[in-house]
C-alpha positions as CSV (number, residue, x, y, z in Angstrom):
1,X,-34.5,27.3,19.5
2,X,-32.9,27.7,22.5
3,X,-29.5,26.0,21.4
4,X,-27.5,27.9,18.2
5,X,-26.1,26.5,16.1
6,X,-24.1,28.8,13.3
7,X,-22.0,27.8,10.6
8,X,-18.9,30.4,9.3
9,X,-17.3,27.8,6.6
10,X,-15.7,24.7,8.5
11,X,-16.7,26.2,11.9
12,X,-19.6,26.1,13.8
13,X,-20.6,28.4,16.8
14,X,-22.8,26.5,19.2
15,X,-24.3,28.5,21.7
16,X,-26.4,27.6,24.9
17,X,-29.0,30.5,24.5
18,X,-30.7,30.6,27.8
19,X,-29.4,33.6,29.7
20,X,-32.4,33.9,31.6
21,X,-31.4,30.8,33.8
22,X,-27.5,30.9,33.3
23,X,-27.6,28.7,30.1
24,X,-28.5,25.8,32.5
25,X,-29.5,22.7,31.2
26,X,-33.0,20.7,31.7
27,X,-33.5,17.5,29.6
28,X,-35.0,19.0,26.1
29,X,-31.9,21.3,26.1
30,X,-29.1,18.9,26.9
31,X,-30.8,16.7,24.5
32,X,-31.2,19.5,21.8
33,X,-26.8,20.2,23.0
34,X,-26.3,16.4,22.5
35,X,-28.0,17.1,18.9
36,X,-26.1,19.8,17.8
37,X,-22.9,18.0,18.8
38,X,-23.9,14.8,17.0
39,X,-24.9,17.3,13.8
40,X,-21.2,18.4,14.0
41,X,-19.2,15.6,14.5
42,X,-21.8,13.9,11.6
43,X,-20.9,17.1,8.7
44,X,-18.0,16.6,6.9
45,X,-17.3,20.1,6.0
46,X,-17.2,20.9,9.5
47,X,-14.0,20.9,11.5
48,X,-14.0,22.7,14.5
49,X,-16.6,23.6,17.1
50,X,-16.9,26.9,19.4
51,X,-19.0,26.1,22.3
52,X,-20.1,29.4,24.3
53,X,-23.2,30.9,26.0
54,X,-26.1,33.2,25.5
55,X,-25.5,37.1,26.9
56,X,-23.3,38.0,28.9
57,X,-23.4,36.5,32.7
58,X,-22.5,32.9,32.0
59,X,-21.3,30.2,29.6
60,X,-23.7,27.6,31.5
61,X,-24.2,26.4,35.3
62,X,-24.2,23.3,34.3
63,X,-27.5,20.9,34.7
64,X,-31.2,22.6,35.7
65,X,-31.4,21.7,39.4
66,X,-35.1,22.0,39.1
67,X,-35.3,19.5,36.6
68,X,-32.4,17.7,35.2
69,X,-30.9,16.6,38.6
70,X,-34.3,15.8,40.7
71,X,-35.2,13.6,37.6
72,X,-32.2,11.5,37.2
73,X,-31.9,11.6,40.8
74,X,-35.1,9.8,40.8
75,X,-34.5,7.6,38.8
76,X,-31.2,6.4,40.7
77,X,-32.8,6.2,44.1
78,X,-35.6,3.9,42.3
79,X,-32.7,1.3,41.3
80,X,-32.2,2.4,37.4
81,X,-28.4,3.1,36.5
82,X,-29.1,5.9,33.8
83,X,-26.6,7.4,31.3
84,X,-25.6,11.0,32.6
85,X,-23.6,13.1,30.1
86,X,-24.3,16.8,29.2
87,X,-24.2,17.9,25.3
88,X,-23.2,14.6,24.5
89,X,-19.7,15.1,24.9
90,X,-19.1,15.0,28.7
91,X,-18.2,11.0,28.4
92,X,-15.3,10.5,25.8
93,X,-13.0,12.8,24.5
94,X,-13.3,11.9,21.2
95,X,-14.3,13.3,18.3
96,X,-13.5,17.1,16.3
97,X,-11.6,19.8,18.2
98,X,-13.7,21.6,20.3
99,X,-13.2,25.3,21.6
100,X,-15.0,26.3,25.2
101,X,-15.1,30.3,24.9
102,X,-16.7,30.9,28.7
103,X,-18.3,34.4,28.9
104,X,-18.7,34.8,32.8
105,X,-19.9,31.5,35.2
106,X,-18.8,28.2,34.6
107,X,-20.6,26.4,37.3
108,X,-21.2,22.8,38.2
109,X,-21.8,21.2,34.9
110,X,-20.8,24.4,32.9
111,X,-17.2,23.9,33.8
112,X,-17.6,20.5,32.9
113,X,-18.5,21.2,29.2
114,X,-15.5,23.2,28.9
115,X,-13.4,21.3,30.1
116,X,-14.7,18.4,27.9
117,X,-13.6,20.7,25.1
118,X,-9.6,20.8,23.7
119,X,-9.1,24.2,24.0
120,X,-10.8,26.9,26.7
121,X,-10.3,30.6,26.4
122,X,-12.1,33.0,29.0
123,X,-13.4,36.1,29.0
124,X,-12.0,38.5,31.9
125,X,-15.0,38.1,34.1
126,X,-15.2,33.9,33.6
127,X,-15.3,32.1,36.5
128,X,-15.2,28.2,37.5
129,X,-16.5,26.2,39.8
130,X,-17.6,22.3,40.5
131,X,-20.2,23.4,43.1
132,X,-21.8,19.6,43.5
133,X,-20.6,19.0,46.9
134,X,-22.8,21.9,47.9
135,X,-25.9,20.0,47.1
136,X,-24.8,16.7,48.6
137,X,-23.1,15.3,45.3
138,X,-20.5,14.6,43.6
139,X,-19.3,16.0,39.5
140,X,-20.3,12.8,37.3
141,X,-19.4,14.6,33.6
142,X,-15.9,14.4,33.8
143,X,-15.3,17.0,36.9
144,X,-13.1,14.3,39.3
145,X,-11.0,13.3,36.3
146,X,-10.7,15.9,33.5
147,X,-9.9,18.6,36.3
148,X,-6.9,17.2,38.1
149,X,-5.3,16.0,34.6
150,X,-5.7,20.3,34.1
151,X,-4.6,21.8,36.9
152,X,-3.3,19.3,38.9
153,X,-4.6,17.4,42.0
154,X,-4.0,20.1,44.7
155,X,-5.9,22.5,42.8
156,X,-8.5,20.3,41.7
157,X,-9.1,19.0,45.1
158,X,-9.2,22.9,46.1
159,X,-12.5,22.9,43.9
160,X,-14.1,20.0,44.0
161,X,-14.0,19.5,47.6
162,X,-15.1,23.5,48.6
163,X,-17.2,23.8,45.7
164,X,-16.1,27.3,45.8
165,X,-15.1,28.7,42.0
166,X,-12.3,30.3,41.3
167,X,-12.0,33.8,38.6
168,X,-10.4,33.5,35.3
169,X,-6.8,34.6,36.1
170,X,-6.6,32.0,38.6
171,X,-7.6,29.9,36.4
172,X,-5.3,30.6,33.5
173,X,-2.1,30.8,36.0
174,X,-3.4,26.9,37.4
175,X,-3.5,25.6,33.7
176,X,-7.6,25.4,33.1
177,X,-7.8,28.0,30.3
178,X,-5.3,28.6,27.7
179,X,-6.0,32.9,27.4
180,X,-7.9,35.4,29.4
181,X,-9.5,38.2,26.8
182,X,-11.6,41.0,27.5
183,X,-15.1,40.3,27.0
184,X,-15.9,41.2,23.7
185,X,-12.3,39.9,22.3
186,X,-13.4,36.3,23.4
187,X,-16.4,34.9,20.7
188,X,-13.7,36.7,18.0
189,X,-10.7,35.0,19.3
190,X,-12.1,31.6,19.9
191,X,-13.4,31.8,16.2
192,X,-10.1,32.7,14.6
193,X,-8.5,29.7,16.9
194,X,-10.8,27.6,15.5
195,X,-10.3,28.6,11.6
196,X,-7.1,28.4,12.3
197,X,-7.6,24.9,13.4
198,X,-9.9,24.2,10.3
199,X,-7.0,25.5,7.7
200,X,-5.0,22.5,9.2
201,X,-5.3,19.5,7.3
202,X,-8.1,17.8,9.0
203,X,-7.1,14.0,9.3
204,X,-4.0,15.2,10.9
205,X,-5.3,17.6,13.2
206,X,-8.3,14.9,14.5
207,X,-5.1,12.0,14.2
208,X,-3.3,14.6,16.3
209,X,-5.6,15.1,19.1
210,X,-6.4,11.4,19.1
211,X,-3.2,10.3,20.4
212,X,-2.4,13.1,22.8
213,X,-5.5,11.8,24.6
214,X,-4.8,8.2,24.0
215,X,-1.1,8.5,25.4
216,X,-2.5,10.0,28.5
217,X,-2.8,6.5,29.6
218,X,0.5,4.9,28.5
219,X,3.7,5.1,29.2
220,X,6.0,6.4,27.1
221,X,7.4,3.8,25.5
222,X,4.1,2.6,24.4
223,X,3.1,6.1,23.3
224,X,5.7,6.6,21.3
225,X,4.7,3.2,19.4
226,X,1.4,4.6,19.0
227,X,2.4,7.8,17.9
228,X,4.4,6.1,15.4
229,X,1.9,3.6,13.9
230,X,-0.6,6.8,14.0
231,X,2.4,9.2,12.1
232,X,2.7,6.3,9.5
233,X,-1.2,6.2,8.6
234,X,-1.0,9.9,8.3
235,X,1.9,9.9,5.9
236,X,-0.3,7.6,3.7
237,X,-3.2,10.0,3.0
238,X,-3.8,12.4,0.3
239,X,-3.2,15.5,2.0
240,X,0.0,14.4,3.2
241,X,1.0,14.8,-0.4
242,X,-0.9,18.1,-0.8
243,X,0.4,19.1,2.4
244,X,4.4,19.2,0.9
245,X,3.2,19.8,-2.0
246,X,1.7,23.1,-1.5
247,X,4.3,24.2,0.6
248,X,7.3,23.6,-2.3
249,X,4.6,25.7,-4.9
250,X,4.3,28.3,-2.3
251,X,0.6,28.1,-2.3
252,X,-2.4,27.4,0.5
253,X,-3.1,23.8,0.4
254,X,-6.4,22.3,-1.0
255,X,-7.8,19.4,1.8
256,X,-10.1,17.0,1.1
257,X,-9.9,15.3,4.0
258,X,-8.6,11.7,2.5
């Protein structure tokens, strides 16, 4: 099983475990990542995800170009508009919080994936890069959008249009990643982020991240309507009622999740 999948209460670790070719991705594996993802977002005990990669070199360089790219590829150039998505989680933001904890090269596809997740936190050698216009392409999980709402579109452009990656402290002053840890600091602090995370009350916290992302595309009037219709569904559930509760016993709150 080349795709982990390890469960530490209402976290999960998923981990691309294919160091021998820079956790890419060929079809069985980006369908086994879609899998795992689906398994997560399906598990009601779960509530965060940490998405990392096998060894040390690199979180993933994104799809196999021996054998993920020829074949879609093929399949374009015969007239067939196939779906093209990597884990499952490249086309909609939806969904549980996600943590990216990249450990060395993000390349291509790689940086993709984490940037399809919330929250990115890099080791000290991490690097990204959307290398695509090196092969004659373009980035079609997310790269051309999700980067310039990160870093900005001078930056973004930067990348996309050299293909050339840039190292993790770059990264963290232009806004793609949120810390820079040392190597073996980065699996333990993405999994205390994401208990952390899983503490929270969960409708909240997945109420939450829904309407940062859906505001992105309103303006603020409008967002602050939506916030407010979404803040006044909130205040109905049960763990509202836990949540003030516990705090005037001066006790950890108890969420169930309705």
């Amino acid at each position: 099983m080349a795709i982990g999948y390890d469960i530490d209460g209402a976290i999960v670790v998923i981990t691309i475990d294919r160091p021998e070719v820079m956790n890419c991705l060929d079809p069985e594996h980006n369908q086994m990542l879609t899998e795992a993802f689906a398994r997560f977002e399906a598990d009601d005990a779960l509530r965060c995800a940490v998405l990392t990669g096998g060894g040390d070199k690199a979180f993933s360089a994104g799809a196999d170009l021996k054998k993920l790219i020829p074949s879609f590829r093929d399949q374009v150039r015969a007239g067939e508009s196939p779906a093209w998505e990597l884990g499952g989680i490249t086309w909609t933001g939806v969904g549980k919080p996600k943590i990216a904890a990249v450990n060395g090269y993000a390349l291509a596809g790689g940086t993709e994936l984490a940037l399809a997740c919330d929250i990115r936190i890099a080791s000290t050698t991490a690097s990204f890069g959307l290398a695509e216009t090196k092969w004659a392409i373009i980035p079609g999980a997310g790269g051309t959008q999700r980067l310039p709402r990160a870093v900005g579109l001078g930056q973004a452009l930067q990348i996309i249009l050299t293909g050339d990656p840039v190292d993790a402290q770059t990264a963290l002053q232009w806004g793609l990643v949120n810390q820079v840890v040392a190597q073996d600091e980065l699996l333990p602090t993405a999994i205390a982020m994401a208990k952390t995370i899983a503490s929270r009350g969960p409708l909240a916290v997945q109420a939450a991240k829904a309407a940062v992302y859906a505001g992105l595309d309103m303006s603020l009037t409008d967002g602050l309507q939506m916030e407010r219709e979404v803040f006044l569904g909130i205040m109905r559930t049960e763990d509202a009622v836990e949540g003030s509760t516990a705090f005037t016993e001066k006790r950890n709150p108890v969420y169930r999740g309705i």
